[in-house]
C-alpha positions, 0 to 999 in steps of 0.5 A, spaced: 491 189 434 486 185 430 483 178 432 485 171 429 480 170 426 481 162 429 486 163 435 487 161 442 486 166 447 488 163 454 492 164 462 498 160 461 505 161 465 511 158 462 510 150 462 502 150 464 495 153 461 489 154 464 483 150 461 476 151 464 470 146 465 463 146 469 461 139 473 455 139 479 458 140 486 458 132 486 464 131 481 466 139 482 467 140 489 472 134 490 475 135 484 477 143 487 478 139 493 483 133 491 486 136 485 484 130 481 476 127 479 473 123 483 471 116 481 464 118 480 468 122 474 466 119 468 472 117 463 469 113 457 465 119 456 468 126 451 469 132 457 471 138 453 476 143 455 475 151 454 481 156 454 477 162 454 473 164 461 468 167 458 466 162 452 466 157 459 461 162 461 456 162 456 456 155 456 454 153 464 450 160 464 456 163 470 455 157 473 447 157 474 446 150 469 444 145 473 449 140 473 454 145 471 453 149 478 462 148 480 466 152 475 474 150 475 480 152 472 484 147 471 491 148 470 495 142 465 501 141 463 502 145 456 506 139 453 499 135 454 495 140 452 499 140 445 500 133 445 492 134 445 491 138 438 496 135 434 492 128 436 486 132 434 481 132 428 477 138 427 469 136 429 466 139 422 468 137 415 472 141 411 474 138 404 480 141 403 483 138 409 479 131 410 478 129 402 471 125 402 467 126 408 468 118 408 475 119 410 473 125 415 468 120 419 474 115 419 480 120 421 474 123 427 473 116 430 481 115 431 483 121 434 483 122 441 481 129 440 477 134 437 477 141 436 470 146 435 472 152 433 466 156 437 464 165 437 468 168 442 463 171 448 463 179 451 461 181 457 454 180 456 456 172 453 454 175 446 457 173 440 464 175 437 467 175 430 472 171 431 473 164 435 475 160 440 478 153 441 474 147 444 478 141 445 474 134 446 478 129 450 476 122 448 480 115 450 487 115 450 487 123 451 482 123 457 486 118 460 492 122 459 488 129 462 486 125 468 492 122 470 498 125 466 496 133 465 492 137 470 497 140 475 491 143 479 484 144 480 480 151 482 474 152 484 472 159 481 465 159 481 466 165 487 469 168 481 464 167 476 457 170 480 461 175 482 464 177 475 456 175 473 454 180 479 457 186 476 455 185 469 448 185 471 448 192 474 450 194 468 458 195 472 462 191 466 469 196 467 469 192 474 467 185 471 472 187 466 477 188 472 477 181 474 477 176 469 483 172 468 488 175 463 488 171 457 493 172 451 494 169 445 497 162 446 504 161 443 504 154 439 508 153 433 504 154 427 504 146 424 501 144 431 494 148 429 495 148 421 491 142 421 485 145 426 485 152 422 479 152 418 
């Protein structure tokens, strides 16, 4: 079956989905621990939330980034993560949907969150054709994800270097092998028609 040129792929259950994020082991480690950020945890900045494992890969470079060194998995209620892309306003300008570019700037400044549409990533973290789902959290919408939304907190940086671990020895089947099963998400079409461009 051919990828949506726009979808999003992700580990889910009936009333959660995996999201993934990557922090220094001073935000990381407590967060893993407690199931909840600690307060060193910055809530007036916009935290970005990632579906997919691997496109979380190419951006913290499996977790050896500085600052990004503790990748986690957090598991948020589905009814939070949807509530997120209903409030959300496209992070580029797209004509057809935002009118001027006036009124774009306007409608990104109110939403609490924002969706880039990025390049998927292989095994090797190179480009793919078709995209995935960043989620930008903001204000209400960050409030909302720390206090309301996250159900649990995993540590998966072992996971990563070992993942990375095989894909370096060229092993990519068995690094294939232990990646999360991600699938196409349900969501109603009218919950992304505004985010699809």
């Amino acid at each position: 079956m051919e990828e949506p040129q726009r979808g999003i792929r992700a580990a889910y259950a009936e009333s959660t989905i995996t999201v993934y994020q990557a922090y220094s082991p001073e935000i990381g480690l407590p967060a893993a621990r407690e199931g909840r950020f600690p307060a060193v945890w910055k809530r007036d900045r916009m935290t970005w939330i990632k579906p997919s494992f691997l496109w979380m890969m190419y951006r913290c470079g499996w977790g050896l980034k500085e600052g990004q060194e503790t990748v986690l998995a957090i598991e948020i209620s589905r009814e939070g993560f949807e509530w997120a892309l209903r409030h959300a306003c496209l992070s580029h300008h797209v004509p057809e949907l935002h009118g001027d570019h006036v009124d774009w700037k306007r409608q990104l400044r109110r939403a609490p969150t924002r969706v880039q549409w990025d390049p998927e990533r292989d095994l090797r973290l190179n480009p793919l054709p078709y995209r995935s789902l960043q989620l930008g959290l903001a204000g209400e919408a960050t409030a909302r994800y720390a206090d309301e939304w996250i159900v649990g907190i995993e540590d998966v940086t072992p996971l990563a270097r070992k993942v990375h671990g095989h894909v370096r020895l060229g092993e990519l089947g068995l690094a294939a092998a232990l990646l999360p099963r991600e699938l196409p998400y349900p969501v109603a079409e009218d919950v992304l028609a505004h985010l699809r461009r």
